[in-house]
C-alpha positions in Angstrom: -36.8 -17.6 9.1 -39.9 -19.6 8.5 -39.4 -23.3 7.6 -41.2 -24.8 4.8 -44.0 -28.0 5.6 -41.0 -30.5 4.1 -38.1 -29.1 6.6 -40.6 -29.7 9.6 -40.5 -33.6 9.2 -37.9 -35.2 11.2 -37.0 -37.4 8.0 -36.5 -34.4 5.6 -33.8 -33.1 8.3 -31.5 -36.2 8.6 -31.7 -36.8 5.1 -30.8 -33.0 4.3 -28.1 -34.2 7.2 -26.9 -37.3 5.1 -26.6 -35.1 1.8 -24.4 -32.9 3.5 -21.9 -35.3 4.2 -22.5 -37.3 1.0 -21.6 -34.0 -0.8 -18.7 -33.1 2.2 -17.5 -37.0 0.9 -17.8 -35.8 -2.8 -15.5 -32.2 -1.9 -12.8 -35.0 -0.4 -13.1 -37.5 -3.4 -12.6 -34.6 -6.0 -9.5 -33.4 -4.2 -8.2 -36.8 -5.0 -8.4 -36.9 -8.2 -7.0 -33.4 -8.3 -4.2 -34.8 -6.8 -4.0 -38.1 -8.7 -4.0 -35.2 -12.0 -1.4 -33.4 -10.6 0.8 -37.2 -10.4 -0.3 -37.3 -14.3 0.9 -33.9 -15.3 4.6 -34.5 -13.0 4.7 -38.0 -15.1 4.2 -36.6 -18.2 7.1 -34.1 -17.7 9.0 -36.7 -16.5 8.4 -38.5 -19.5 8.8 -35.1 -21.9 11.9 -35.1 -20.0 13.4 -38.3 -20.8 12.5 -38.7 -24.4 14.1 -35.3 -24.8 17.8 -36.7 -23.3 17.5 -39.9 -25.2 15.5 -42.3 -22.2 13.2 -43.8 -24.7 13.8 -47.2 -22.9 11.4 -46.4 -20.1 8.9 -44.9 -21.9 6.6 -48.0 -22.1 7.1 -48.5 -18.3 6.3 -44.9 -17.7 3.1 -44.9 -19.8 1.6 -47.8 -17.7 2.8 -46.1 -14.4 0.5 -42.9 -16.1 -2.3 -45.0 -16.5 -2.7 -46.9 -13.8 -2.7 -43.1 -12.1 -5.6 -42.1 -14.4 -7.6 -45.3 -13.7 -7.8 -44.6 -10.2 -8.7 -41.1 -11.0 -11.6 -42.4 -12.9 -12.3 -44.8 -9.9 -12.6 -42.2 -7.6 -14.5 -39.8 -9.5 -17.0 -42.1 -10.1 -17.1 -43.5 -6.8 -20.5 -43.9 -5.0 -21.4 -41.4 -2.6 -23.1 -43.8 0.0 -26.8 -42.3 -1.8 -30.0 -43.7 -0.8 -33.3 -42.0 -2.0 -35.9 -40.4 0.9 -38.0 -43.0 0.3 -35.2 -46.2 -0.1 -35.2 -49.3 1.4 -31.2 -49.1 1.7 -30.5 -47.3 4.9 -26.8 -45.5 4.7 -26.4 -44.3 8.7 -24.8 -40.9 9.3 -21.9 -42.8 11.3 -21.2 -44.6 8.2 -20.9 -41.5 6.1 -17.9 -40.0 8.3 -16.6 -43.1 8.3 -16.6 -43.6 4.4 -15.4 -39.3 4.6 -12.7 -39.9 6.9 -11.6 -43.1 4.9 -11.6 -40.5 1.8 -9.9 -38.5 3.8 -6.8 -40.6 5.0 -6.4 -41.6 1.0 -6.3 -37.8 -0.2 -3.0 -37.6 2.2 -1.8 -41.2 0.7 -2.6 -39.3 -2.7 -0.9 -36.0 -2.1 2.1 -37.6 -0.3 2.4 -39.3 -3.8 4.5 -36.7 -5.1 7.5 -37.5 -3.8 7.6 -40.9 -5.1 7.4 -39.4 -9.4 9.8 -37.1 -8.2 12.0 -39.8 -7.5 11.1 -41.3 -10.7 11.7 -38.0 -12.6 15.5 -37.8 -10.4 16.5 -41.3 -11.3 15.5 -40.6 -14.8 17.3 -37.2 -15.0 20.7 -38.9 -13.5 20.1 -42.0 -15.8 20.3 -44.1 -13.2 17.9 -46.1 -10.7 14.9 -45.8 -13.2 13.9 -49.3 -12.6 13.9 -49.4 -9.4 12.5 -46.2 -8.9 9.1 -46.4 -11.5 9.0 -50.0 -10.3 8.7 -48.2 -6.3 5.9 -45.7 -8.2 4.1 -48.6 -9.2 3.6 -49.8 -6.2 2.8 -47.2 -4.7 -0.1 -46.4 -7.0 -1.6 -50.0 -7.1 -1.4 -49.4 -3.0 -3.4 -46.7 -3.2 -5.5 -48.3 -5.2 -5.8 -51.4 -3.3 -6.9 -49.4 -0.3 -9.5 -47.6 -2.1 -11.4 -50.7 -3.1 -12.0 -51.1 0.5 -14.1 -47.8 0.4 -16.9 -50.5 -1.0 -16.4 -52.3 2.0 -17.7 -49.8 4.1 -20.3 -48.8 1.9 -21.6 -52.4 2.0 -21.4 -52.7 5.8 
């Protein structure tokens, strides 16, 4: 396979490295907010759910839970991707990368293990009992996650 005059420079080949793993970080991020959408849609039931028996009195409580969800949805999808240009000044290391990746990483298992805690919510809800206490224990839950993922600038930063 014959290599084109641009893949022969030593630069063109770690920054082809760096966007892979800007764009391996990107995969992760979106599998976040796939699981965030999948909270939204389980919250939404929940709340079908409860207005259908009569719960109307959590419904305010329930709507902020489902956007607080969607905000850091938004967050993460429009995260930055640790991107400096060929030619920048701002040098974004490949160690840095897997760091910001594996950081990514360790929040899409904080995100997917999220679904036990609206299931909780939709069980109190169903039983008509522990609804406080159990959106209020969703809550935060979500503002953790989203606490931690305002550290991903951190290491972006350096």
């Amino acid at each position: 396979m014959t290599q084109s005059p641009l893949e022969k420079l030593s630069v063109y080949k770690g920054y082809k490295d760096l966007e892979q793993r800007r764009e391996s970080d990107k995969q992760v991020r979106m599998a976040i907010v796939a699981e965030l959408a999948k909270l939204t849609v389980a919250l939404t039931d929940v709340q079908n759910e409860a207005l259908s028996g009569g719960g109307i009195a959590h419904m305010d409580a329930l709507g902020t839970l489902k956007t607080q969800i969607q905000t850091l949805a938004d967050k993460v999808a429009a995260a930055p991707r640790g991107y400096s240009g060929l030619f920048s000044a701002r040098d974004i290391k490949a160690d840095t990368l897997d760091a910001i990746t594996n950081f990514d990483r360790e929040l899409l298992v904080s995100a997917s293990e999220m679904g036990g805690v609206i299931d909780a919510v939709g069980t109190a809800m169903g039983e008509g009992k522990g609804e406080r206490a159990a959106i209020k224990a969703a809550t935060q839950a979500v503002k953790g996650l989203a606490t931690r993922f305002e550290q991903r600038s951190k290491l972006i930063s350096g």
